[in-house]
C-alpha positions as CSV (number, residue, x, y, z in Angstrom):
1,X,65.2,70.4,138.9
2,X,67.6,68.0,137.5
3,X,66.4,65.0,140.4
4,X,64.7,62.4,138.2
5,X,63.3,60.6,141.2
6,X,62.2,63.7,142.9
7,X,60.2,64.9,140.2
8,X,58.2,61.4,139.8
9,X,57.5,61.7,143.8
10,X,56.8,65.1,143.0
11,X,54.4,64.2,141.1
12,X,52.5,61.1,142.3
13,X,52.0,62.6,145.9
14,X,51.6,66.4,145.7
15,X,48.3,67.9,144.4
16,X,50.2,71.2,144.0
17,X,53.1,71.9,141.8
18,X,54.9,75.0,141.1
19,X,57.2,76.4,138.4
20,X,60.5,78.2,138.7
21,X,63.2,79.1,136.5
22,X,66.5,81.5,136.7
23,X,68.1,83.9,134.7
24,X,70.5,81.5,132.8
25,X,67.7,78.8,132.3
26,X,69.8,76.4,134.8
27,X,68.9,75.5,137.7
28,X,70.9,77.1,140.6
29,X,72.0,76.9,144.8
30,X,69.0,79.3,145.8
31,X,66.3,77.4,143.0
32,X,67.5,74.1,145.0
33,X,66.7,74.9,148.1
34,X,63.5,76.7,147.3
35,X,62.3,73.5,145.9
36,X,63.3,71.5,149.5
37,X,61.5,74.3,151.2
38,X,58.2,73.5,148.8
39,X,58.9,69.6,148.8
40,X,58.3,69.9,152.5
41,X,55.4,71.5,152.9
42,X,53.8,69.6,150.3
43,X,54.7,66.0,151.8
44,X,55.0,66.9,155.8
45,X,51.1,65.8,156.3
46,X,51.8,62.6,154.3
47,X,55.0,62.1,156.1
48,X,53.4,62.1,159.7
49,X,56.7,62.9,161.1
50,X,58.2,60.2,160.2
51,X,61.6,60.7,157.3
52,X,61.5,61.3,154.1
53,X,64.0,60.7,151.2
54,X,65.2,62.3,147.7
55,X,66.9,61.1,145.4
56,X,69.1,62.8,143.7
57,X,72.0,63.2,140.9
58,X,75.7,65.0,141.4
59,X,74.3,68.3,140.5
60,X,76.1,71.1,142.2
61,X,72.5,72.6,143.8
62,X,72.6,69.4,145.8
63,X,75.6,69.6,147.8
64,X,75.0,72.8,149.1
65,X,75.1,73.2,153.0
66,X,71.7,75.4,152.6
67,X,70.1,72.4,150.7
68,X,71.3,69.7,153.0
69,X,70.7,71.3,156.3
70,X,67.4,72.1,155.5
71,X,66.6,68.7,154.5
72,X,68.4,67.3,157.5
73,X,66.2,69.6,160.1
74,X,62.8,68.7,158.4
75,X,63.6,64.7,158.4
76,X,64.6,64.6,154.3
77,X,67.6,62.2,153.7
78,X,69.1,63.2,150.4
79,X,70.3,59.9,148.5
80,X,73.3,60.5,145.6
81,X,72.9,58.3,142.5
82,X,76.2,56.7,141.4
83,X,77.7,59.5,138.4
84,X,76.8,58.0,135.2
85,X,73.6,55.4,136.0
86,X,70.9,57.6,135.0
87,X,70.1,55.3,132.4
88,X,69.2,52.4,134.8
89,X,68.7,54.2,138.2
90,X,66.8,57.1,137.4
91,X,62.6,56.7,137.0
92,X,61.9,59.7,134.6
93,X,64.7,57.9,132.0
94,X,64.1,54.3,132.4
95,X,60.2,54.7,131.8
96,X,59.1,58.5,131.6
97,X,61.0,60.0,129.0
98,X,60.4,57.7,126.2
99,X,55.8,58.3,126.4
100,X,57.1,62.0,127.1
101,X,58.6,62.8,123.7
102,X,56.4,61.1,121.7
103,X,53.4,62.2,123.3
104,X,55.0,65.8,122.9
105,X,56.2,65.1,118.9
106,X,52.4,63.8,118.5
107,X,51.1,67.5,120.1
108,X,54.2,69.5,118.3
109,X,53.0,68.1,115.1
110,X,49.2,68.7,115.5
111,X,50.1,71.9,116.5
112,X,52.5,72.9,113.4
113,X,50.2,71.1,110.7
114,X,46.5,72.3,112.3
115,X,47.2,75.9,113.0
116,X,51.1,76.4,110.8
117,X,52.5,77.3,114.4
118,X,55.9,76.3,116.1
119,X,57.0,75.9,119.2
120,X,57.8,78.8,120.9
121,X,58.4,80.6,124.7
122,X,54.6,81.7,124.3
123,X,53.5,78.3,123.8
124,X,55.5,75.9,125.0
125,X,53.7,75.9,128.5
126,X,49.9,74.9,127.5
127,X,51.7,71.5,124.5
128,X,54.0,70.5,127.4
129,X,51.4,71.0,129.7
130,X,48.7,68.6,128.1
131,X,51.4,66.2,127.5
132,X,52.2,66.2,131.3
133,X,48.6,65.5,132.0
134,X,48.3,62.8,129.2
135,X,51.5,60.7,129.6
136,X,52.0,61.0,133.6
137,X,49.1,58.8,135.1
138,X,49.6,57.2,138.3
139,X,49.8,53.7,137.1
140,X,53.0,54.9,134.9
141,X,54.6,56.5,137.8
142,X,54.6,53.9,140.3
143,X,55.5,51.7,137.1
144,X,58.9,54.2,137.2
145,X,59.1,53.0,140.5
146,X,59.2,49.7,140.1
147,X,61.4,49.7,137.4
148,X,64.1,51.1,139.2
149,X,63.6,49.0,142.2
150,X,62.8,51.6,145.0
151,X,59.2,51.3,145.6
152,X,58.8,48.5,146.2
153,X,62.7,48.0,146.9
154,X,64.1,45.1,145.1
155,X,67.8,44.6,144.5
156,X,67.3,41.9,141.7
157,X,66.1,44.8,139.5
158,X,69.6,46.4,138.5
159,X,71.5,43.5,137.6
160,X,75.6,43.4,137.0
161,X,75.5,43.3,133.6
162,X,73.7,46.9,133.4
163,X,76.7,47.8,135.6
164,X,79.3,46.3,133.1
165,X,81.4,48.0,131.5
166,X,80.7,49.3,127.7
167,X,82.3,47.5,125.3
168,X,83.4,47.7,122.2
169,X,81.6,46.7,119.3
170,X,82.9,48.8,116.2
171,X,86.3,50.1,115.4
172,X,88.4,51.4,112.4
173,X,91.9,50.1,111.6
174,X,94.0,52.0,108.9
175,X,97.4,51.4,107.5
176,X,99.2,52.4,104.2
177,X,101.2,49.5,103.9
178,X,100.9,46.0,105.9
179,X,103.8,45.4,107.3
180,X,105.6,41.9,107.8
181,X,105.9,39.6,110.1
182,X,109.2,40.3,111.2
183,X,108.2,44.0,111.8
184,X,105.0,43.3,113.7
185,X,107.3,41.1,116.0
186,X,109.7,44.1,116.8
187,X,107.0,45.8,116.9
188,X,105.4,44.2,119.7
189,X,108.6,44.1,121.6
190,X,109.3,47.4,121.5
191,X,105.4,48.3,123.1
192,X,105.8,45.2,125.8
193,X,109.3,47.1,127.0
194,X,108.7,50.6,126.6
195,X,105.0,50.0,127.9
196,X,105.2,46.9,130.4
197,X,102.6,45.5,132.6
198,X,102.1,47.1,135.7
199,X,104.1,45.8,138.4
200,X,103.7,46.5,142.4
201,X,106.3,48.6,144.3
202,X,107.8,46.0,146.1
203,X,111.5,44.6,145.6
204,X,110.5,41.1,143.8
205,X,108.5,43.1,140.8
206,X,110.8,45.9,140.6
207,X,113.7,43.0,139.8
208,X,110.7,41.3,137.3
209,X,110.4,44.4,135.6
210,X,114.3,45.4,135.4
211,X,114.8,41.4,134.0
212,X,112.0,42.2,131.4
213,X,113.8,45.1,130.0
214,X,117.6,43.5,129.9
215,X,116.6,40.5,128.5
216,X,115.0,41.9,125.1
217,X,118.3,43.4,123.4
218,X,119.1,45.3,121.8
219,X,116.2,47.0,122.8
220,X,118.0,47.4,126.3
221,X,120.8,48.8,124.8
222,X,118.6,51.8,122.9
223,X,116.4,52.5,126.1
224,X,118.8,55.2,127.8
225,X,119.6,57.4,124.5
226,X,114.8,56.9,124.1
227,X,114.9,58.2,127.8
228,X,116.9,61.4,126.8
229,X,115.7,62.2,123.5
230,X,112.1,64.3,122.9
231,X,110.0,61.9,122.9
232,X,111.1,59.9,125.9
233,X,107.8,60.6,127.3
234,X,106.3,57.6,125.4
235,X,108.3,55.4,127.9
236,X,107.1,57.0,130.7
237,X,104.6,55.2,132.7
238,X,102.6,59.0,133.4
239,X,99.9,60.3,130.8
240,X,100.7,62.3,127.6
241,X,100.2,65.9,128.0
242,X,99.3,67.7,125.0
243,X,102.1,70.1,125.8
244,X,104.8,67.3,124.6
245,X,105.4,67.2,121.2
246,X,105.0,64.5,118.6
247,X,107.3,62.4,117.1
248,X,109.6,64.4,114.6
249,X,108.4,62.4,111.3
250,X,109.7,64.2,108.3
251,X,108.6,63.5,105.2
252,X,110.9,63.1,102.4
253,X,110.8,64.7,99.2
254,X,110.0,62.6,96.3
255,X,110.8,64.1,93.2
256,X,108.4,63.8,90.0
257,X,107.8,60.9,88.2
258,X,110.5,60.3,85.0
259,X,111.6,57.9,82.5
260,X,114.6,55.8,83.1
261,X,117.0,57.4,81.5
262,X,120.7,55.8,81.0
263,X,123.4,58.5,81.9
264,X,125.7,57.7,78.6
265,X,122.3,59.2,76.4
266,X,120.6,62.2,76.9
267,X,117.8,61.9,74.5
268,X,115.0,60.3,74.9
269,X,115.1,58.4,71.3
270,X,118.1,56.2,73.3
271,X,115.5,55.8,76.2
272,X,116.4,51.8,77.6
273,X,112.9,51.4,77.8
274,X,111.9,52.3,74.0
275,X,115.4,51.3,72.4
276,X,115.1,49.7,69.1
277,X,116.8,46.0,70.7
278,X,118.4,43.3,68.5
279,X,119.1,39.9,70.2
280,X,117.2,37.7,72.4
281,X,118.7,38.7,75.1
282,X,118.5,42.2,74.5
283,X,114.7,41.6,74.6
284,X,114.6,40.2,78.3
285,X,116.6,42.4,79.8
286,X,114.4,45.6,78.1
287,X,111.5,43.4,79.3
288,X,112.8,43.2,83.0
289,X,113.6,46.3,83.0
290,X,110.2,47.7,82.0
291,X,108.4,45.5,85.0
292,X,111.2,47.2,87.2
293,X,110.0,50.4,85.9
294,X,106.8,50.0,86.6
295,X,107.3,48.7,89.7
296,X,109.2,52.0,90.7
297,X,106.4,54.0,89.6
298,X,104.2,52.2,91.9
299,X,106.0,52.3,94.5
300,X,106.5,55.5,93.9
301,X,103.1,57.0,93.8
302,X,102.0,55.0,96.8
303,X,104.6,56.6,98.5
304,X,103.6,60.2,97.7
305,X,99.5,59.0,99.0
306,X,101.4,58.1,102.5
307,X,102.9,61.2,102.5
308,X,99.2,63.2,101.7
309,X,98.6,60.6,104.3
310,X,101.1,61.7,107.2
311,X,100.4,65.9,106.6
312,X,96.3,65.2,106.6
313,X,97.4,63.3,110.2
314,X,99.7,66.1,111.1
315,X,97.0,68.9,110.9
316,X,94.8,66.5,112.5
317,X,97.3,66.3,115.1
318,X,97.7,70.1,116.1
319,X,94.3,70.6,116.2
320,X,93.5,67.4,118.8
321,X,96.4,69.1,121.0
322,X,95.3,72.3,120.6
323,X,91.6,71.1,121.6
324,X,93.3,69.3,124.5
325,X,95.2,72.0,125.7
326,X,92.3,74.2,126.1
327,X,90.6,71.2,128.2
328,X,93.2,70.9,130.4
329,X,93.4,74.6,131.4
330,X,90.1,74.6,131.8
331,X,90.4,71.6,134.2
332,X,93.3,73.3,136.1
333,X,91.4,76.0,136.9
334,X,88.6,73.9,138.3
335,X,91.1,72.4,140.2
336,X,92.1,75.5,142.0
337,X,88.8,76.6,142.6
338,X,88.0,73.3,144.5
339,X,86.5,70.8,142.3
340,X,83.8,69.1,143.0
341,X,83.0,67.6,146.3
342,X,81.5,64.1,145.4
343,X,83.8,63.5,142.7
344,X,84.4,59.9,142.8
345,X,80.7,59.7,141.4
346,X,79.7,57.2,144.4
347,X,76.3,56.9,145.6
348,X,76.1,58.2,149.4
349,X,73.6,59.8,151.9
350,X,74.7,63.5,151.7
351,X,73.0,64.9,154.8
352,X,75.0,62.5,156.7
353,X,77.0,63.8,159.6
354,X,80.5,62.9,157.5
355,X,79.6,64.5,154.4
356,X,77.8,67.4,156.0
357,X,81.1,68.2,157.6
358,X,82.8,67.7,154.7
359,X,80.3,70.6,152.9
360,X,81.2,73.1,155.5
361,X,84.7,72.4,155.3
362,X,84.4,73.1,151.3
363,X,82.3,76.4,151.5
364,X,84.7,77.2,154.2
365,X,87.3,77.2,152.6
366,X,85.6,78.8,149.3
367,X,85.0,81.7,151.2
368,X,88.3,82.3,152.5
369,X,89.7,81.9,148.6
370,X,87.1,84.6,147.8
371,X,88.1,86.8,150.6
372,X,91.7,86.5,149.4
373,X,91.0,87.5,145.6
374,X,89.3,90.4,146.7
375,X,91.4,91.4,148.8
């Protein structure tokens, strides 16, 4: 069962457990529910009547209407986590887990170096089992508890900054050449017009944003030939898809590296650069023109590492799109079967009236989709 929280009150209140599995090794609708049905007889006589709660994640077993109104008839309320907070909600992963595998790596070892065995399907039962009996003592149970602020209940526990946002902490910059001030300047104007900050629909910051625009020429000027050419999308305030194409960026052919050679001589004895010179003046100007040389050939070669550059970012390119296009038809056809039915990831009580409705609605309409395709 993928209920953290259930599991740990599993645990620390029922003398009896039981085992399940399906075909596919995931839990399914009809394991779910099985496990309500044994959840109640196991804690009815500790209950006394009175209600009961679970908590649980956004798994798809949980938001069944068979799951929920069975909890609802036997007094169970079924709490959602938030999506996403296992790591501070969540008893088995904030305390649990971490004794777990190490008490299980301890027994895996023994195991391997004692008797040359691995773990297998035949085994895997009696090492898991005496780690379960070794690592889940009362006292560390109700420590899971406390830890996550349930029992006893304690808001203090989960503070904001475990809610905050991840930040950033590494990155990686790359660029061929530095460019200049000047550049970086454009630069930024360009991404403040074609990209500006969002403004609210009313009148006022529709006329903010339009003033924002005209004033940066010639930018202003350029903006209605961007909005019609390819890759007008990038001005567009709606995502990327990664059916729209990339920016056209050609590379241009650079020929091989040669000697300066004057037009007027074709051999390379009256190369400029290893002509016999006479004068003073001769001598600086072949000197000039050998730190010109070799500034060309600089140049030059760095230019041709751009372009290995630009081709290595190309393929990198068509593969990301590819990758992306296959993710979003898999999400489109999520979409049309549905979705899911908690998918703002918000915590809430599931078997309440609202959402109960909400779940017949769903399978209600699942059904009639189903009756459709078949038909």
């Amino acid at each position: 069962m993928s209920s953290c929280v259930i599991l740990i009150f599993h645990f620390l209140l029922l003398p009896k457990l039981s085992l399940g599995y399906s075909q596919k090794g995931w839990t399914d609708n009809e394991i779910g529910i099985e496990y309500a049905k044994h959840f109640e007889s196991q804690t009815c006589a500790t209950a006394k009547g009175r209600w009961r709660v679970l908590y649980v994640d956004g798994h798809g077993s949980h938001v069944t209407r068979g799951f929920l109104q069975f909890c609802k008839n036997h007094k169970i309320h079924v709490l959602c986590y938030p999506a996403h907070t296992t790591h501070i909600y969540q008893g088995l992963d904030v305390v649990i887990f971490s004794p777990m595998k190490q008490e299980f790596g301890r027994r895996h070892d023994k195991l391997f170096y004692e008797k040359g065995k691995a773990i297998s399907k035949e085994n895997f039962l009696q090492v898991y089992g005496e780690t379960h009996l070794a690592v889940l003592t009362p006292e560390l149970i109700k420590t899971a508890f406390r830890k996550t602020g349930i029992v006893p209940f304690d808001r203090s526990v989960i503070t904001g900054d475990k809610l905050a946002p991840s930040r950033d902490t590494s990155f990686c910059y790359f660029t061929p050449v530095e460019p200049s001030r000047d550049i970086c300047i454009m630069t930024e104007l360009m991404v403040d017009v074609l990209q500006p900050v969002v403004y609210g629909g009313d009148a006022k910051s529709r006329n903010e944003l339009s003033n924002l625009q005209c004033n940066n020429f010639p930018i202003c000027a350029a903006l209605p030939e961007f909005s019609a050419s390819e890759t007008r999308y990038l001005a567009s305030q709606s995502s990327i898809k990664s059916s729209s194409n990339p920016p056209n960026l050609p590379t241009i052919p650079i020929s091989p590296i040669k000697h300066c050679v004057s037009p007027l001589f074709h051999n390379k004895e009256n190369n400029f650069l290893t002509i016999k010179v006479s004068t003073p003046l001769e001598k600086a100007l072949q000197d000039a023109l050998i730190v010109k040389d070799s500034e060309a050939k600089y140049y030059k070669s760095e230019a041709i590492k751009m372009q290995s550059a630009m081709v290595l970012q190309w393929l990198y390119c068509q593969r990301v799109r590819r990758q992306l296009g296959a993710k979003e038809e898999k999400t489109a056809k999520k979409k049309k079967k549905g979705g899911r039915i908690n998918g703002n990831g918000l915590p809430r009580l599931l078997t309440s009236e609202m959402f109960m409705q909400v779940i017949e609605e769903h399978e209600a309409a699942e059904e009639e989709k189903q009756q459709e395709k078949e038909a």
